[in-house]
C-alpha positions as CSV (number, residue, x, y, z in Angstrom):
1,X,0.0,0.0,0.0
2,X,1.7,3.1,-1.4
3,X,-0.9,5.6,0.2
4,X,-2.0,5.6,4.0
5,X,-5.1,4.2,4.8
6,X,-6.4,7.9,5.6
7,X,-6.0,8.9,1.9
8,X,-8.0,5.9,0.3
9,X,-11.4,6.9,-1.5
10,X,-13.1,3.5,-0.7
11,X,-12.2,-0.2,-0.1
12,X,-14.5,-3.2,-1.2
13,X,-14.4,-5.9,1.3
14,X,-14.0,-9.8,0.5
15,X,-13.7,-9.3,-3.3
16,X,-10.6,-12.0,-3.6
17,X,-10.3,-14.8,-0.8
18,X,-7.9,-13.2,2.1
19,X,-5.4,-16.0,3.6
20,X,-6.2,-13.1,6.9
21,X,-9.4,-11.3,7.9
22,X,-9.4,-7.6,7.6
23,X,-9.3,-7.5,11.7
24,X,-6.5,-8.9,11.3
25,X,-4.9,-6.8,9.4
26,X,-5.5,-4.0,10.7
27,X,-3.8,-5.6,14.1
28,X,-0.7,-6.9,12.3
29,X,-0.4,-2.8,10.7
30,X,-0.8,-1.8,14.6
31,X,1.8,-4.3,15.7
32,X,4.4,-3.3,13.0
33,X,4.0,0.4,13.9
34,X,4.7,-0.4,17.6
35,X,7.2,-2.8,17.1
36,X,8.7,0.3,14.2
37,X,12.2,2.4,16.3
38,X,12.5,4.2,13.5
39,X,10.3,7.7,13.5
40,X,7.3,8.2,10.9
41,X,5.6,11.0,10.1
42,X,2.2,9.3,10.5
43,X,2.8,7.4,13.4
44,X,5.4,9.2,15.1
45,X,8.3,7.0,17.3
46,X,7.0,3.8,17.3
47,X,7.9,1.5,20.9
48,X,9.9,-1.0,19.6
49,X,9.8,-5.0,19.5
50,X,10.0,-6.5,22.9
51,X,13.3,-8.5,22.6
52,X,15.4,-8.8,25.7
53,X,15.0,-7.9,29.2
54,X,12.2,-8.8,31.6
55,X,11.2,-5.5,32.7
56,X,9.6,-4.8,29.1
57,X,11.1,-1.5,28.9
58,X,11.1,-0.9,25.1
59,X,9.4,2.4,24.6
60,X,8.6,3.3,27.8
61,X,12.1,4.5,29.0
62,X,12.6,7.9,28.5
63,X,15.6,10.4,29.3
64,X,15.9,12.2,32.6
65,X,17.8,15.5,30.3
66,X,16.1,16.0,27.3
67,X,13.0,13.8,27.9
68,X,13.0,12.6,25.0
69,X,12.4,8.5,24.3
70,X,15.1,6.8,24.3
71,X,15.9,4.2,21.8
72,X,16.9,0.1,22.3
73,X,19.9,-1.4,20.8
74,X,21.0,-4.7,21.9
75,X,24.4,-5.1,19.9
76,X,27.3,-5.6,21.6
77,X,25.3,-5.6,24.5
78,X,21.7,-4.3,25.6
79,X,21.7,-1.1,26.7
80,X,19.8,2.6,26.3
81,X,20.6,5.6,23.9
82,X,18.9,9.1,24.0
83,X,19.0,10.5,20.2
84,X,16.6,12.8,20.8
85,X,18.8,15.8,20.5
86,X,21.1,14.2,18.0
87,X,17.6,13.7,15.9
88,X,16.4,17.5,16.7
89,X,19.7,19.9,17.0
90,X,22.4,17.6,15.5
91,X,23.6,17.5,18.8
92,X,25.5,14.4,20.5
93,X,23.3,11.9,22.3
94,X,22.0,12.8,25.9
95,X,23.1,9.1,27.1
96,X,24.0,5.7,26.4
97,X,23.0,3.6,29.5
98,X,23.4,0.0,30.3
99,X,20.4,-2.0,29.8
100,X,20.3,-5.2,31.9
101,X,21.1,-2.9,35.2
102,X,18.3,-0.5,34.9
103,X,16.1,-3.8,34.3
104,X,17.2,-5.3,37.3
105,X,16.2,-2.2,39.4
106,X,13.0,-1.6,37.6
107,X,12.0,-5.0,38.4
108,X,13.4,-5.2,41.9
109,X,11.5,-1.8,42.5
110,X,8.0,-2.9,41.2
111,X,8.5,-5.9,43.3
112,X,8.9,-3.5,46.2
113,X,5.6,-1.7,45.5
114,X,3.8,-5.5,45.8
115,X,5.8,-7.0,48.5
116,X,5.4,-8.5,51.5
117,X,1.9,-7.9,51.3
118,X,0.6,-8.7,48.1
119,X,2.4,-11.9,47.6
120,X,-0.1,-14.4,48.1
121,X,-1.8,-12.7,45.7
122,X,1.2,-12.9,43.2
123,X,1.5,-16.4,43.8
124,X,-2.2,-16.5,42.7
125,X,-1.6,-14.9,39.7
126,X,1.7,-16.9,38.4
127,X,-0.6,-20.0,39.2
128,X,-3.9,-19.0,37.0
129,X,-1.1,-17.5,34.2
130,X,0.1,-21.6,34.5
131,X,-3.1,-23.0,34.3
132,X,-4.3,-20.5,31.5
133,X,-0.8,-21.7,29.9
134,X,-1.8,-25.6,30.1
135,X,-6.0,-24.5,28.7
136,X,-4.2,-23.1,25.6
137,X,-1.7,-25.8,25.1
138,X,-5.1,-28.0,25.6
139,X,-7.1,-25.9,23.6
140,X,-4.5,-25.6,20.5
141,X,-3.8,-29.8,20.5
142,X,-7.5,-30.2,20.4
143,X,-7.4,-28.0,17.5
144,X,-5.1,-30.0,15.6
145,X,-6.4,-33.4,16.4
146,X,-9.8,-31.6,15.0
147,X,-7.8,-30.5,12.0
148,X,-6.4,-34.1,11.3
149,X,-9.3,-35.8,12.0
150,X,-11.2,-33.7,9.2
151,X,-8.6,-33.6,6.7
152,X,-8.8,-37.8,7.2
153,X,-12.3,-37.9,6.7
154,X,-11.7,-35.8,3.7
155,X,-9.4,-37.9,2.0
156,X,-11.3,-41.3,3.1
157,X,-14.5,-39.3,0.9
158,X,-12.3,-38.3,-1.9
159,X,-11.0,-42.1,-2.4
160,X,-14.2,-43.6,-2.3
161,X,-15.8,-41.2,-5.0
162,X,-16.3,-42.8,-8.4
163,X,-13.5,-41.8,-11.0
164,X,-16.2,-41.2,-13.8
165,X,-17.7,-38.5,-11.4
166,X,-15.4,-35.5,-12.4
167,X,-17.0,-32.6,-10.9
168,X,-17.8,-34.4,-7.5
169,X,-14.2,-36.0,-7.3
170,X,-12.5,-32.4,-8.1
171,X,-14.8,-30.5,-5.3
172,X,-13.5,-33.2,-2.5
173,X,-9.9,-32.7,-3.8
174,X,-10.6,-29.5,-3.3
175,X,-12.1,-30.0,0.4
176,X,-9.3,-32.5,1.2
177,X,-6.8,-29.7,0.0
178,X,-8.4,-27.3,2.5
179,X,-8.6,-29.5,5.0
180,X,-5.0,-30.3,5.2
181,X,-4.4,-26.4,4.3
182,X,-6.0,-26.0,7.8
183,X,-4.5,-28.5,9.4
184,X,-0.8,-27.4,8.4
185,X,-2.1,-23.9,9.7
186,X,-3.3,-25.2,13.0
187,X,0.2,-26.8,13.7
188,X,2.2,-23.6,13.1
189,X,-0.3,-21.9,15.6
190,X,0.3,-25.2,18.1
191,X,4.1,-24.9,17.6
192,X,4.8,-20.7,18.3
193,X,2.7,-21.3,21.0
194,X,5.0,-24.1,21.9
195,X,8.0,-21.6,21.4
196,X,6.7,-18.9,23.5
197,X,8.1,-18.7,26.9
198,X,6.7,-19.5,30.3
199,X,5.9,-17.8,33.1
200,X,7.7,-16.9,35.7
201,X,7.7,-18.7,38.9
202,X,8.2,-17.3,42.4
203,X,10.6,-19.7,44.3
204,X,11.5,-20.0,47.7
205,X,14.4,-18.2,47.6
206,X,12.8,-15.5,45.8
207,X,10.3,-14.9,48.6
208,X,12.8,-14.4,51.1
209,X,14.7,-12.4,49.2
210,X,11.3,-9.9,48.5
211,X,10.6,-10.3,52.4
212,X,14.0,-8.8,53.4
213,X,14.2,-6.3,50.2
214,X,13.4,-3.3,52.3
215,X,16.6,-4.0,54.7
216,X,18.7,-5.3,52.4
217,X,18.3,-3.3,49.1
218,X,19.7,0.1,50.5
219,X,22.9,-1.8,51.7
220,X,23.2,-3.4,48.2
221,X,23.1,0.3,46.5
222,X,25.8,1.6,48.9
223,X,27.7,-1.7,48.9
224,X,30.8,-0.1,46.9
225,X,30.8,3.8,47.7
226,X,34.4,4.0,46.6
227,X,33.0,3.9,42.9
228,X,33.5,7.0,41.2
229,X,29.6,9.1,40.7
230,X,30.1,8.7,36.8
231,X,29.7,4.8,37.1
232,X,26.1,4.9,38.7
233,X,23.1,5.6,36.9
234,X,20.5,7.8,38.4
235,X,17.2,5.7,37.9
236,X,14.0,7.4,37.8
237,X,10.5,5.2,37.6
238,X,7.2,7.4,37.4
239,X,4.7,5.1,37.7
240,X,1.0,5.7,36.4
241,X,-0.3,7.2,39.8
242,X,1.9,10.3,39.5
243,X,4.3,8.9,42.0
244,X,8.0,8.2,41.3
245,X,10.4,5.8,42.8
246,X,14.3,7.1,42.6
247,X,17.5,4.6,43.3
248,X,21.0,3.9,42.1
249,X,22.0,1.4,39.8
250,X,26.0,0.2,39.9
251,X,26.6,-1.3,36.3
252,X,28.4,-4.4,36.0
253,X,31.8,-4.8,36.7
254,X,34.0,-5.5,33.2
255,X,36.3,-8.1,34.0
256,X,35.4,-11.4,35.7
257,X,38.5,-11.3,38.1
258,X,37.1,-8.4,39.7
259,X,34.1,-10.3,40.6
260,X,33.7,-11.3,44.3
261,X,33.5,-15.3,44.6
262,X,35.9,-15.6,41.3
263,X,38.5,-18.0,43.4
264,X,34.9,-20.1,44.3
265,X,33.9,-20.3,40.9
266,X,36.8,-21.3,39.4
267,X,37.4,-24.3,41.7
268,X,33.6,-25.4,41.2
269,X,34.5,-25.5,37.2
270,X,37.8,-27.2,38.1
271,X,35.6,-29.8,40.2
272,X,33.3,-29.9,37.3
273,X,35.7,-30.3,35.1
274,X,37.4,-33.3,36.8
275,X,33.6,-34.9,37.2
276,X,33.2,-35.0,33.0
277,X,30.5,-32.5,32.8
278,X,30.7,-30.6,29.2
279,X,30.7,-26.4,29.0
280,X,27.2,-26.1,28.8
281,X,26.1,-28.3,32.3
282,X,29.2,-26.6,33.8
283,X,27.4,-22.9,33.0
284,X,23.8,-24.1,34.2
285,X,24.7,-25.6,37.3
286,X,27.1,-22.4,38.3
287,X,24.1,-19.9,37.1
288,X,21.0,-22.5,39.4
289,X,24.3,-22.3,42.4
290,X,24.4,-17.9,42.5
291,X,27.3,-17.8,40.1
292,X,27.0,-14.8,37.4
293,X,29.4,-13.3,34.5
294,X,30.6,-10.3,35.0
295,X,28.1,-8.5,32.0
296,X,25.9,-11.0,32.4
297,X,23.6,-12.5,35.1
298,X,24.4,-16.0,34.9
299,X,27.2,-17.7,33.6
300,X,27.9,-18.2,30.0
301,X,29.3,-21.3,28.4
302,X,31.9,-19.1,27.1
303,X,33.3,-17.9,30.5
304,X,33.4,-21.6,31.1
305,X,35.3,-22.1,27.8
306,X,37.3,-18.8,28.9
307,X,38.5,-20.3,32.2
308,X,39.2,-23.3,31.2
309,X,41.8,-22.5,28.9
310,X,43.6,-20.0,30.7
311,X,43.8,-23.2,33.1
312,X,44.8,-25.1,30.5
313,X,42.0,-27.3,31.3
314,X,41.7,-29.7,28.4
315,X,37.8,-30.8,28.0
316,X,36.6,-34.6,28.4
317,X,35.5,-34.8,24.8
318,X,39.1,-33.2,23.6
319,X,40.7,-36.0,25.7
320,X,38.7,-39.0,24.1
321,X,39.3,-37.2,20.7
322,X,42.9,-37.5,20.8
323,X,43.1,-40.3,22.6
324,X,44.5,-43.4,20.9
325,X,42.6,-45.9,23.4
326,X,40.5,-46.1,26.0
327,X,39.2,-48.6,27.9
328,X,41.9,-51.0,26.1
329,X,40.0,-50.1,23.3
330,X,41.4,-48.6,20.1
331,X,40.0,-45.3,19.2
332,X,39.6,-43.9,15.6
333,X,42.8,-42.0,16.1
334,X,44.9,-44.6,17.4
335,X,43.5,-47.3,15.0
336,X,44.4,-45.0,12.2
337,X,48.1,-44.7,13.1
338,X,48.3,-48.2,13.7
339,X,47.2,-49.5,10.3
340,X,49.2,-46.4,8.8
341,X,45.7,-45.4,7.3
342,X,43.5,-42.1,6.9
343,X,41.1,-42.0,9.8
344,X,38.5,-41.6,6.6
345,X,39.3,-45.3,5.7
346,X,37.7,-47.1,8.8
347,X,34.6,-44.3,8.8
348,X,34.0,-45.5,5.5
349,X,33.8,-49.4,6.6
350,X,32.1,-47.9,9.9
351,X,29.3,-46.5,7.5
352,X,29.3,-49.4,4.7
353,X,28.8,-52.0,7.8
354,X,32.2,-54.0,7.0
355,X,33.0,-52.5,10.8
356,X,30.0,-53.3,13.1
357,X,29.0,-53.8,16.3
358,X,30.4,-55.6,18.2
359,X,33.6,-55.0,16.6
360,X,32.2,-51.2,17.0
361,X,30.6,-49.0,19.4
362,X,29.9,-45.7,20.4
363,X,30.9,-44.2,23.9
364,X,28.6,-41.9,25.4
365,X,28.1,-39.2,25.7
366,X,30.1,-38.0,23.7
367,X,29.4,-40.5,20.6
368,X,33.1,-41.5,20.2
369,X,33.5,-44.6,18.3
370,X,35.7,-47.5,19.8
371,X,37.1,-50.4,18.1
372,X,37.9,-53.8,20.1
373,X,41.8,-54.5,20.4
374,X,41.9,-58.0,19.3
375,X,44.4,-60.3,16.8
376,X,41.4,-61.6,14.7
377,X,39.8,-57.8,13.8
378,X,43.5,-56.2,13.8
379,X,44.5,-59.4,11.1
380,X,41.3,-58.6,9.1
381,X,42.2,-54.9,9.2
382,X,45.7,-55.5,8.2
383,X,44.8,-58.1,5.1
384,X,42.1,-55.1,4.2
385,X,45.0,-52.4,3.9
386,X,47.2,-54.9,1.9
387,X,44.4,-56.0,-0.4
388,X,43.9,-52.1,-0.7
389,X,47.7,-51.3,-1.4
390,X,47.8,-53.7,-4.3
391,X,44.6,-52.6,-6.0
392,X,46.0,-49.2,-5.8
393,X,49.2,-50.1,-7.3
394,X,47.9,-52.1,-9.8
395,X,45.7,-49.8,-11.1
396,X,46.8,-47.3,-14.5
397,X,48.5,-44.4,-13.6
């Protein structure tokens, strides 16, 4: 559409079929304008898509200079830019704050305005959002067992029609085609609803934590006053009543030494390490224990990755991958060098089936395949390279 909707002289409904309703539409065009950070003369600064960041703060954050909105970006890392005098006077931006830190305080603050007394009634809330969450799930199966079911008893009608009947055979094609047209939509509803996250749940810990907020939050905020004024951010909430809510919010510390606990976590990844568990278990379990990166609020795989090889800590799948046995069992690696072949050769007899179980078998959980260390295999291995060796050297340059 080249000219906005304002402009148009008249529009005739349902003159084509629509694969979306004109309701819908119109909520996709007012999606697309929110979701828009670029600024339109018809619809003026649009909020942004909601990407990252619990506290949903695209579009609603605004500068405490100019006032202006201020804009999301999320490469290298989240965080907040005023441009609204860089977009009116050419002049440079107001402020480029971090984003996960103002988050964090926004959410611990509107936690402050519910708690302690209003958590039972949280707790009610997260639990109907749950069972709302399991209706739909409900609701959206039902909807594809509904669609599969018809789209069957389309096809069983279309079988059973009489060839010489062309016009009734090509009208249940063309229901069966629906049919399974609608079915194939009702999936792709079932699976992004699949792909959407959950809600929140309030744990334990979490409650404590939202009990003692009110004694321990201030000491949190003045935990580090040797840190020079230009490294806090001045936070601002003005919430819908008029009120406001003001606090201090520290941004993360740079470097991961300078973290407090960094001697702790490195021994748990050593321990970790030494127990077999890959990168990724070695980041979950450290982020469910406390642990956090130093830009980030749990820990990465790649500060595992990070650590470990300023350790020189090789992992357990490197170790089985340049192994040459294990187990008394020859490896890929180690078999190859002992037959003087390419580590290609046995993968091919692997795949063709000359090499099978249970000659052959894969370690978990790392999928590593292991070769028994016996005379009989080794002999047939060794008369398979020679008869290899003379076909090659008997065959035409």
């Amino acid at each position: 559409m080249r000219r906005p909707r304002a402009e148009w002289q008249c529009i005739i409904h349902d003159v084509y079929p629509a694969y979306i309703s004109w309701g819908q539409y119109l909520a996709n065009q007012a999606r697309l304008r929110d979701n828009a950070q670029r600024y339109t003369e018809q619809g003026g600064m649009g909020k942004g898509a909601p990407r990252e960041g619990a506290a949903l703060l695209q579009g609603l954050a605004t500068c405490g200079l100019c006032g202006h909105r201020m804009r999301v970006a999320y490469r290298p890392r989240a965080h907040y830019i005023c441009e609204g005098m860089y977009r009116t006077f050419a002049e440079p931006t107001c402020a480029r704050l971090d984003g996960p830190s103002i988050e964090a305080f926004v959410i611990q603050a509107f936690f402050d305005a519910i708690a302690p007394a209003q958590l039972e009634t949280l707790d009610e809330v997260l639990t109907q959002h749950q069972h709302e969450r399991h209706r739909l799930e409900t609701y959206h199966q039902q909807q594809v067992s509904q669609a599969r079911y018809d789209a069957t008893v389309a096809r069983h009608r279309y079988e059973q029609v009489d060839p010489a009947y062309r016009l009734v055979a090509a009208e249940l094609e063309r229901e069966w085609e629906n049919k399974l047209r609608a079915l194939r939509q009702a999936q792709e509803v079932a699976e992004r609803f699949a792909h959407e996250p959950c809600e929140p749940t309030l744990t334990a810990e979490q409650r404590r934590q939202l009990l003692n907020l009110s004694q321990t939050l201030p000491e949190l905020w003045h935990r580090d006053p040797l840190r020079h004024e230009a490294d806090r951010i001045e936070v601002k909430i003005v919430w819908v009543s008029g009120h406001f809510s003001q606090g201090v919010v520290i941004p993360p510390i740079l470097r991961q030494r300078e973290m407090t606990g960094y001697a702790t976590m490195v021994e748990r990844i050593h321990q970790l390490w030494r127990d077999g568990q890959r990168d990724t278990q070695i980041a979950d379990t450290l982020s469910r224990a406390g642990f956090r990166s130093a830009r980030s609020a749990h820990v990465s795989t790649a500060t595992v990755l990070k650590i470990r090889k300023q350790h020189q800590w090789v992992s357990r799948y490197q170790q089985h991958r340049l192994a040459d046995n294990i187990d008394a069992m020859w490896t890929i690696r180690g078999l190859a060098c002992h037959l003087g072949v390419g580590r290609d050769w046995l993968y091919n007899r692997i795949r063709s089936g000359w090499l099978c179980a249970p000659d052959v078998i894969r370690r978990p959980p790392y999928g590593h395949y292991l070769i028994r260390n016996e005379s009989e295999l080794l002999g047939r291995l060794r008369a398979e390279v020679t008869q290899r060796c003379r076909v090659e050297s008997a065959s035409p340059p």
